[in-house]
N, C-alpha and C positions, 0 to 999 in steps of 0.2 A: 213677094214675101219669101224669105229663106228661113225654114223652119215652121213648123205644126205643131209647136207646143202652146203654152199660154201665153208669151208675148206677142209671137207668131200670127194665131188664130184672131186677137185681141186686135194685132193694128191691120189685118186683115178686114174686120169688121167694122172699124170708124175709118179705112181707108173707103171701101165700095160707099160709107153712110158720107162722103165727102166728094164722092163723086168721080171718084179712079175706076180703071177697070184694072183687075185687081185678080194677081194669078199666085197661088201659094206653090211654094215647091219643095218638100221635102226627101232625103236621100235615103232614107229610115221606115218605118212604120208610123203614119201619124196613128195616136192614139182615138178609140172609136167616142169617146166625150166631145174629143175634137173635131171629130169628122161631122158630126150632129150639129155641132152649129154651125160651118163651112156650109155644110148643106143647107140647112136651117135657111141662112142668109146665102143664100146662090152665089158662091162665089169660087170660081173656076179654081182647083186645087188639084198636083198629084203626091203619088209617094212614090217612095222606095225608086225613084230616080230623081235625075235634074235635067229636063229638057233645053238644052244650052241657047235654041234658035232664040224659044221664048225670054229667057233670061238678058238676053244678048241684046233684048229689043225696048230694054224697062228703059224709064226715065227716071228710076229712081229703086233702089232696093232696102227692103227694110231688113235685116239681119238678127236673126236669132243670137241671143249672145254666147250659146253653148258653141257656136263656130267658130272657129279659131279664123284670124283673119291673114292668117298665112295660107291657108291650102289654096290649089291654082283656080279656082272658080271664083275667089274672092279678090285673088290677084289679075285674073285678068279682067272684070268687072273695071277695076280700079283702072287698068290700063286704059280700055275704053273709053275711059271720063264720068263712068257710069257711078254716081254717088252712091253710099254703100252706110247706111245710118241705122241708131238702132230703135227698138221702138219706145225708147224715154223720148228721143230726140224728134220723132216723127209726133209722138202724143202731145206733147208738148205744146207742136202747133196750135192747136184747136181747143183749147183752154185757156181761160182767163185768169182760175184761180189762180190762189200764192201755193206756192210748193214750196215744204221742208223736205232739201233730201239729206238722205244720213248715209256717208260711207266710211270702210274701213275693216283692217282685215279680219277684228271679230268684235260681237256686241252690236253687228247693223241690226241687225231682228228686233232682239229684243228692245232697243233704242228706239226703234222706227213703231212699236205697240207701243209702248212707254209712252213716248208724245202721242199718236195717234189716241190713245187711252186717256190720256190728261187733256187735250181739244175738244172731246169729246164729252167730255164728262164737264166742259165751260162751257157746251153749249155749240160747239161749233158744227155746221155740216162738212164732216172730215173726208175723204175715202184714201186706205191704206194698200199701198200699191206698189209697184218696184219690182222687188227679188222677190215677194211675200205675197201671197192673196189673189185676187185676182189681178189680172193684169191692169196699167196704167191706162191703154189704148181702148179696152173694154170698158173699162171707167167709162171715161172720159166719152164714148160713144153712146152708153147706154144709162148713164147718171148725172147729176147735175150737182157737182160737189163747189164747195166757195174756196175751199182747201185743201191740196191733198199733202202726205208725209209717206216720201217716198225711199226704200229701202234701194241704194244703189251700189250695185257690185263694180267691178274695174271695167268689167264685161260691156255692161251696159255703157260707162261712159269713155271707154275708147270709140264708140259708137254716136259722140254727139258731135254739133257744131258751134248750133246756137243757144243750145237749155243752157236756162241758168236760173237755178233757183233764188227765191229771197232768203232764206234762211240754209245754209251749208253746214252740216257738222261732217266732220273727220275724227272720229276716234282715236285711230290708234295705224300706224303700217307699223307689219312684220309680215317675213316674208311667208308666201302665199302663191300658187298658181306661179312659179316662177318659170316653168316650163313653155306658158305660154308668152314670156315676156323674154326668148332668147335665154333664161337662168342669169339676169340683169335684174340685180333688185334697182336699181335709178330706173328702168326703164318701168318696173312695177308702183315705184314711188310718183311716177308723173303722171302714172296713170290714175290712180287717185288724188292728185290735186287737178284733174281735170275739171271736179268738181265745182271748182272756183275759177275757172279759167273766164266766164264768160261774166263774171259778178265786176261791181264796181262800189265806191261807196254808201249807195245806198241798200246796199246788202250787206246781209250779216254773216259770219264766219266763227264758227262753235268750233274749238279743236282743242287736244290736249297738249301743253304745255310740257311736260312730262317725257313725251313721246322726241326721242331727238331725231328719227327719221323725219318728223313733221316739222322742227325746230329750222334745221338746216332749209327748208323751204317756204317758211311761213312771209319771208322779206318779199315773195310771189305773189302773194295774196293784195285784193286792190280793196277788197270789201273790212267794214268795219270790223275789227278783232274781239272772239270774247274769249278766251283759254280759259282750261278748268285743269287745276294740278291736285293733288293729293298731298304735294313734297315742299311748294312754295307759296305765302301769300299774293292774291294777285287784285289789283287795282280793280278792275270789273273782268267780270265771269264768276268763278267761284272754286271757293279751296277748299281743304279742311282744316279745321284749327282744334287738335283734340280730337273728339267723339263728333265733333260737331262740322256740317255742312253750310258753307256759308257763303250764298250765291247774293252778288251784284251786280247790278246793271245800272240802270238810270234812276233807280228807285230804291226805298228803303232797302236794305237787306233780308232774304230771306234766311233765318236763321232752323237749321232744324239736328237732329240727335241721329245717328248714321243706324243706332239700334233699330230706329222707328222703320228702316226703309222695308219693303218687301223684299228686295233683292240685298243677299247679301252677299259678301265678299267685296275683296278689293277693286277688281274689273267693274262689278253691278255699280259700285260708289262712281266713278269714270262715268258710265252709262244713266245713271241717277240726275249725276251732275249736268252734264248735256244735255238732257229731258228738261230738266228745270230751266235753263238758261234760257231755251227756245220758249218754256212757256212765258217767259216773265219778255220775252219781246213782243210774243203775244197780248200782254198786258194780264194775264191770267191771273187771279186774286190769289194771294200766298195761301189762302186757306185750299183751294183748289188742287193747288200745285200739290202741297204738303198731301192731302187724300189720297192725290193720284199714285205719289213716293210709298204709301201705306197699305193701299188698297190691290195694286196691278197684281196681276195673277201671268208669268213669266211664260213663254211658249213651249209645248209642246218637246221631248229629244234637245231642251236646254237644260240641265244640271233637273232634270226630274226624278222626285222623288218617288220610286215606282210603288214598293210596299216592305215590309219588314218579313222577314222568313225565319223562326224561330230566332230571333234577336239582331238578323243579320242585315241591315238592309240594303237593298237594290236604288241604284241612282243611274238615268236614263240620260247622257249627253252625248247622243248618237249627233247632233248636230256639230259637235266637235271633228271638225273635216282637216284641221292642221293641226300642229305640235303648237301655237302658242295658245289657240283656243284651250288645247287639255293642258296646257298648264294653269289657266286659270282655273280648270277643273282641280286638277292634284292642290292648287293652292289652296282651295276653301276646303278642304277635306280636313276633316278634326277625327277621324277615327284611323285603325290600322286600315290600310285598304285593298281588297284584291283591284287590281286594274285587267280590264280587257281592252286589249289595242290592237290593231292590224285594219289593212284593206290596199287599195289602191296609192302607194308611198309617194308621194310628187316631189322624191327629192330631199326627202326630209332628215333635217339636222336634229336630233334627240340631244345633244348635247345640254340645251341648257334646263333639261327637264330634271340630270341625274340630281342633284341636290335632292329636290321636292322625291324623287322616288329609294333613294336612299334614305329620305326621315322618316314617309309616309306609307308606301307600296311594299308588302310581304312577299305577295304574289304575281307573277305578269301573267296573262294568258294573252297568246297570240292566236288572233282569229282570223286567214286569210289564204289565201294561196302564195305569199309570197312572204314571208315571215325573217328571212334571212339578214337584213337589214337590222330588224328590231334585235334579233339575236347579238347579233356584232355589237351591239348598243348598250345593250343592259348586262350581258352575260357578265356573271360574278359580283352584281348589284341588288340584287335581290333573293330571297331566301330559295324562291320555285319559280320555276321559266318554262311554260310548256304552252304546249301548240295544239289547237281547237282545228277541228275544218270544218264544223259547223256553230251557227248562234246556241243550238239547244246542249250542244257536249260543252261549251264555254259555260253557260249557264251553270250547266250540271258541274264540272271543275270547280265555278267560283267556290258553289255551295260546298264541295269537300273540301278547299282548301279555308274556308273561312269560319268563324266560327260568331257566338255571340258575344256582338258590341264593335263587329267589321261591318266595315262598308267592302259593295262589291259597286267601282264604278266603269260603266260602258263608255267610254272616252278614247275613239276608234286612233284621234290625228294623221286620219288619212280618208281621202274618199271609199265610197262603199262598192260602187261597180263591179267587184270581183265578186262575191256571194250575193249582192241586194241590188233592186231597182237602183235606190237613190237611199237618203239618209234615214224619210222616214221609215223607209221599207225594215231596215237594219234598227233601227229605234223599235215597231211596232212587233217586231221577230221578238227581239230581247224582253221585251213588256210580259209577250204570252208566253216564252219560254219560261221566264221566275215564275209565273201563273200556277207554271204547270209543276212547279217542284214540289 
């Protein structure tokens, strides 16, 4: 195993319960949650190096997907003949359930609770798994699920051979982690239609219609089609028509009112739409589906609403890690808004944001070490442009520049690595920083 995080540690543990002997290696500090069950379950692990003899001698390596599969450890692995998978593809084995996985470059989260939340709520024994929760390999070693709906990054399926879910949705590509795809969006495009590579007619294929980076490769695709568009009526899948969501399949139409959904916005309806499609192949009763569209309660550092501060309120979309994600953020914004953005830039094109921050955005606050970029981008588009180099002085800035009946939204479009562990680290700062005003 390459890497001690939660994938890591997870097929670590249904690898020894399968009967491998089984050496973890990480190059880093594994984390001490991680080291507990490693030990826990006696299984030979180090850190903060990579013993090359050991590595050099596997029949098989499972890969952490935070590795990039360029560096020369993974390259020469591959020279050797040494198979190099990752742990969807290795879990996968040892499982009989039917798996729904959901990719694409934003909306897998919340998609992948959405269905898991609606199977759950019919009855089903679900476990939600992937990019999200506990790992897939831990599952599957220490639970006995009939189904699981699995959230899948690019990451994870440049890493497969033979997974292949029954049920496949693809959202939406834009680009995303292009850095680790050469800065080759086709090369990032095929990486999520991997999803479907190993599907055939009797698998189903959820995608948007809409989307023309998906458009130009759906004649790929072998598994049954169901599209969901916004923009055109479609035979089976589902559209809108008005206010109204109007999902087909094999069965009656499910009819329902977009007001009703818990998520709102344009993107949420896309993500809505998907949910439902996969439930009704399910066979799931339209009263069911319809609850689950009404009832979901959305995750964590997604478009959260954190609390109101003398009229002003705070919204928490730290899970916004690219520029198309926070534009689905700037889009559902209905008030004046201060924006905080910055961190770790992958490259990022701001261009198709300026529209939405010329109608909506008063104020920018850049929060990061590396701000220069965002500057060149907006400068002379917005009324105030000023630069944070902490969560709590951003915080403190929103609150002077904004006043009541503003939104202040946390919508970074960039990883967080430069001031935060990871996303939620940079979501839970912002939370107790308004706390604290």
């Amino acid at each position: 195993m390459l890497g001690g995080g939660e994938s890591g540690c997870g097929a670590a543990v249904l690898a020894q319960q399968k009967g491998y002997e089984v050496f973890l290696s990480d190059k880093g500090k594994i984390k001490e949650k991680y080291q507990k069950v490693l030990t826990q379950f006696e299984i030979d692990f180090e850190e903060k190096q990579h013993t090359d003899d050991r590595l050099f001698t596997a029949d098989e390596v499972v890969k952490s997907p935070g590795i990039p599969d360029t560096i020369p450890l993974i390259l020469e692995l591959k020279e050797k003949g040494i198979p190099v998978i990752s742990e969807i593809e290795f879990a996968a084995r040892y499982t009989e359930a039917k798996i729904v996985g959901i990719t694409g470059s934003n909306g897998k989260t919340t998609t992948t609770l959405l269905i898991g939340h609606m199977l759950k709520k019919a009855g089903f024994n679900v476990g939600v798994a992937g990019n999200v929760g506990e790992s897939f390999a831990m599952q599957v070693a220490t639970e006995k699920h009939d189904l699981y709906v699995l959230e899948l990054s690019s990451f994870q399926l440049d890493g497969i051979m033979e997974f292949k879910p029954d049920v496949a949705v693809l959202l939406n590509i834009t680009p995303d982690h292009l850095d680790r795809y050469n800065n080759e969006m086709e090369n990032y495009i095929q990486s999520k239609f991997r999803i479907a590579m190993n599907q055939d007619e009797s698998h189903h294929f959820i995608y948007c219609a809409d989307d023309q980076n998906i458009q130009k490769h759906i004649s790929e695709v072998q598994a049954h089609l169901l599209p969901f568009s916004i923009n055109s009526k479609q035979v089976k899948g589902a559209y809108l028509k008005e206010d109204e969501l109007i999902i087909k399949t094999d069965t009656e139409p499910l009819i329902m009112n977009i007001q009703q959904l818990a998520l709102q916005g344009k993107h949420n309806i896309y993500n809505s739409m998907a949910s439902a499609i996969a439930g009704r192949i399910f066979d799931l009763r339209k009263d069911v589906i319809r609850e689950s569209l009404i009832d979901f309660k959305n995750v964590e550092h997604r478009l959260e609403r954190v609390i109101k501060v003398h009229g002003i309120e705070y919204i928490n979309d730290s899970k916004a890690t690219n520029v198309n994600s926070t534009w689905y953020a700037l889009e559902s914004m209905t008030k004046p808004t201060v924006w905080i953005v910055g961190g770790v830039d992958k490259g990022n094109d701001y261009s198709t944001l300026f529209d939405l921050v010329s109608e909506k955005v008063n104020t920018i606050i850049c929060l990061g070490e590396d701000v220069q970029r965002i500057h060149e981008a907006f400068k002379g588009k917005v009324e105030n442009l000023v630069d944070a180099k902490s969560m709590e002085e951003a915080v403190k800035m929103s609150y002077h520049f904004g006043s009541k009946g503003y939104a202040v939204l946390l919508s970074p479009a960039c990883a967080s690595f430069d001031l935060f562990d990871n996303y939620e680290h940079r979501g839970y700062e912002f939370k107790k920083a308004v706390r604290n005003l």
